[in-house]
Structures are given as structure tokens and as C-alpha cells.
C-alpha positions in Angstrom: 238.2 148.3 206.6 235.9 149.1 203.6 238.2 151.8 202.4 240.9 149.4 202.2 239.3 146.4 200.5 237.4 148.2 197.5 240.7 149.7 196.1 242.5 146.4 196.7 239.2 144.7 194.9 240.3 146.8 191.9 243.4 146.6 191.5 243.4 142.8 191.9 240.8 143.0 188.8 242.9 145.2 186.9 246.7 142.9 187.3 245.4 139.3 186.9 245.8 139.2 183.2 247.7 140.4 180.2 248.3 139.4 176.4 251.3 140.1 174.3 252.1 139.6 170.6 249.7 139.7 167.3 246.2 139.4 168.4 244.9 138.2 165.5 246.1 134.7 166.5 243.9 135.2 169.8 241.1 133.2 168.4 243.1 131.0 165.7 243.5 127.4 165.7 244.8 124.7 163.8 242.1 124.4 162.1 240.8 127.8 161.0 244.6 128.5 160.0 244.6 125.3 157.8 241.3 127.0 156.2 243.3 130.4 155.5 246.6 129.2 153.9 247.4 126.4 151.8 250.6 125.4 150.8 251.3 125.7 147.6 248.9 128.8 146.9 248.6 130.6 149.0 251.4 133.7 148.8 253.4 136.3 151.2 251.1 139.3 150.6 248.1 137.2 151.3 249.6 135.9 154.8 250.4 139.4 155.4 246.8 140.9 154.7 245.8 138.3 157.0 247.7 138.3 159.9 249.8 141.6 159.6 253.6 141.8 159.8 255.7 139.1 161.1 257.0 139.1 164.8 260.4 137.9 163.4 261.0 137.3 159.8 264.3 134.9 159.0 266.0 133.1 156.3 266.7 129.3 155.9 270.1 128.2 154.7 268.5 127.9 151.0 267.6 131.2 151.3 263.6 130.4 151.7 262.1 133.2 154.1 260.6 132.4 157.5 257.8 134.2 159.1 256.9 133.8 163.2 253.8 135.1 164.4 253.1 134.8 168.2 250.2 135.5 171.0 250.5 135.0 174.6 247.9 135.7 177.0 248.9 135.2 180.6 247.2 135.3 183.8 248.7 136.2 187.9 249.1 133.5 189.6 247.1 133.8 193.2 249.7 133.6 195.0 251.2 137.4 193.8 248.4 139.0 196.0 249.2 137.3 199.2 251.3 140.0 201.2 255.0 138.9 201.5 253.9 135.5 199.8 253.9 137.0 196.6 257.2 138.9 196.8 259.0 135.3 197.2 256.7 133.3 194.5 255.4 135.8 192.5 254.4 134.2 188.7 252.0 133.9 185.6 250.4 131.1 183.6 248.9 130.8 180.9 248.5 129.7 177.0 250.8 130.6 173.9 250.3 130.3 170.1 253.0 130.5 167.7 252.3 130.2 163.9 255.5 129.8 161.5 255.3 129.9 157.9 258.0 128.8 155.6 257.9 130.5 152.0 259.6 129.0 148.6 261.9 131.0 146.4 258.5 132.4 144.7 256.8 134.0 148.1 254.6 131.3 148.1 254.0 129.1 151.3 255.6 125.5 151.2 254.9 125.0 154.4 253.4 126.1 158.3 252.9 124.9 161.9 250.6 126.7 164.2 251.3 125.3 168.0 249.7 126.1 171.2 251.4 125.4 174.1 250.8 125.6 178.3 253.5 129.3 179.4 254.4 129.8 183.2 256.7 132.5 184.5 258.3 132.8 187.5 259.3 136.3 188.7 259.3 136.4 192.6 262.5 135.6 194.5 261.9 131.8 194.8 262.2 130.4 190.4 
């Protein structure tokens, strides 16, 4: 039984989380954000010393650029571990943060939202 259980114990330690995107926003808020960039000042080369290059950069249709930064750090759900169980409801939960900065003509920020909000995925055969 002990040969079974200790390499179950690890692997169950090793699968219950993971984390995608730009982990500098890992320990970002709102409020240490709004300390880094202020609108108005603050300009693209700055934003990306800061926080690195963009997950996606866009274009408004004024022609103002669009940066999106994201982190998500997720967590298995108990219920993947339970033999059989976890084939049918297999998921992950967990917590995403998504900063957006809008440039002006000049490169320099006009404006910026950082959000973090509750992420659950479902991947067994029961969504």
C-alpha cells in the first residue's frame, strides 16, 4: 500500500497548480499599478521596462495603441484526483489579472485599467 500512496502523494503535489502569462503582474494591484503609471506621463518605453512586452498589442479606431498584459494562476479542482470522478468533472479555479493600457498619438499613456477577476475551467466530460 505504501508503494502506492507516496508516488500518488507527489504527483498530486506536483498538478494542483499552474500560472500562465506575464508574472510580473503576479503581485500587482490596483494600487501599486496606479503608483507606477500615470496618465499623462508616463510613456510606452517606461510601461515596457516595467512590465516587459505586451501579451497582445492593438490599435483603436483613432489609431491610439493598446497594450494587454495578463496573469492567471490556477489551481485543480479536488475532484480531478478522485478515480473515474475526475475523468467526468475534471476542472481548475482560480484568480486572473489583466492590465490594459491605452496610449495617445505621442506613446504616452491616456489611460489604464488593471482588473482581477474569479477564472474556473471545466475540462472533464461533464462542462
Amino acid at each position: 500500500m505504501r508503494k502506492i500512496f507516496m508516488p500518488l502523494v507527489c504527483v498530486l503535489a506536483l498538478t494542483g497548480c499552474a500560472s500562465t502569462g506575464n508574472s510580473v503582474l503576479k503581485n500587482e494591484t490596483e494600487q501599486t499599478v496606479g503608483a507606477k503609471i500615470i496618465q499623462g506621463k508616463t510613456t510606452k518605453a517606461e510601461v515596457r521596462q516595467m512590465f516587459g512586452a505586451p501579451l497582445s498589442v492593438n490599435f483603436t479606431d483613432a489609431g491610439n495603441e493598446v497594450y494587454k498584459y495578463s496573469f492567471s494562476k490556477t489551481q485543480a479542482d479536488a475532484a480531478n484526483f478522485i478515480p473515474f470522478v475526475g475523468i467526468l468533472v475534471a476542472g481548475a479555479h482560480g484568480t486572473e489579472k489583466t492590465l490594459t493600457i491605452l496610449f495617445d498619438d505621442k506613446g504616452i499613456v491616456k489611460r489604464y485599467s488593471m482588473d482581477e477577476s474569479a477564472v474556473t475551467t471545466k475540462t472533464g466530460l461533464i462542462q
